[in-house]
C-alpha positions as CSV (number, residue, x, y, z in Angstrom):
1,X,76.3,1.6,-12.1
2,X,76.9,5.2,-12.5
3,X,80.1,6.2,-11.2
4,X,82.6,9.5,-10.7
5,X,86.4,9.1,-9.7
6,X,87.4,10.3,-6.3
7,X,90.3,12.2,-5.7
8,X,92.3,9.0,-4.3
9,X,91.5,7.5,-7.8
10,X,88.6,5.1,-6.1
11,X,84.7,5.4,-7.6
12,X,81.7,6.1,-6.0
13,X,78.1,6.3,-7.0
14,X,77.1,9.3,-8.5
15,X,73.8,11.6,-8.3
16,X,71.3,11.7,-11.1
17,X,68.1,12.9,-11.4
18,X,65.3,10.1,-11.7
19,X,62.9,10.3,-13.8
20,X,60.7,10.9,-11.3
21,X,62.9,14.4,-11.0
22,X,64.1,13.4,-8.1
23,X,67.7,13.2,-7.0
24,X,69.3,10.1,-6.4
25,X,72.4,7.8,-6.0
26,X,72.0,5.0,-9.0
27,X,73.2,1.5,-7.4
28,X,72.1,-1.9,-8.3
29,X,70.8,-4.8,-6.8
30,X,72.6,-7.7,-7.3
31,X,71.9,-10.0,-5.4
32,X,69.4,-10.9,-2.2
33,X,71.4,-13.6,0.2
34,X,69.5,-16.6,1.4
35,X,70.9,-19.7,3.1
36,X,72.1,-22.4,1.3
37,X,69.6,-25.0,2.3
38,X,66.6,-22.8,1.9
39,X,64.7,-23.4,-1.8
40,X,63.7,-20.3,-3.4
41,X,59.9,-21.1,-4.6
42,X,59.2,-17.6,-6.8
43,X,61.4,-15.1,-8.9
44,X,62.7,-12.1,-6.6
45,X,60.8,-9.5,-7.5
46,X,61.4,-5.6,-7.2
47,X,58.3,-4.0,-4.9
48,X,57.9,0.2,-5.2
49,X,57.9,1.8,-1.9
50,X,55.0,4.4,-3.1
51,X,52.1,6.3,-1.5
52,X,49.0,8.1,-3.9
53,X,52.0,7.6,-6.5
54,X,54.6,9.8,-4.1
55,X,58.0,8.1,-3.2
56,X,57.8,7.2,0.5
57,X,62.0,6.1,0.2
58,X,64.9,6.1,-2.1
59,X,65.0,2.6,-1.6
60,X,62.5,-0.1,-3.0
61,X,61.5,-3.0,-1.4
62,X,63.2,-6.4,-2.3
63,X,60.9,-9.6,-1.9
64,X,62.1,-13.5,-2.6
65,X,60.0,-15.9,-1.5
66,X,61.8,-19.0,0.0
67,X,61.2,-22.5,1.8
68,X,63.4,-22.8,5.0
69,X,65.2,-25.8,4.4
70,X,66.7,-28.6,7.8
């Protein structure tokens, strides 16, 4: 992730511009929490939150598909 120093010595996201030309905080996605006992039944995939190919967020959708479990 692409970070600066803040002046108490912690790190926080820093803005880029996107390749889109847009300006944005890079972060990653790491990980999408389920419960235990659900099965996941497809890879999670990433879903673009777009409109006649203009952003609508910042942020794109997330989808893993599951099978609730007892």
């Amino acid at each position: 992730m692409a970070t600066q120093r803040t002046a108490s010595g912690g790190r926080q996201p820093r803005n880029v511009r996107t390749a889109a030309g847009r300006d944005a905080i890079v972060s990653v996605l790491d990980h999408v929490a389920i419960p235990t006992a659900w099965e996941v039944t497809a890879p999670a995939r990433r879903v673009e939150m777009t409109q006649s190919g203009r952003h609508l967020s910042d942020h794109d959708a997330y989808v893993v598909d599951v099978e609730p479990g007892a």
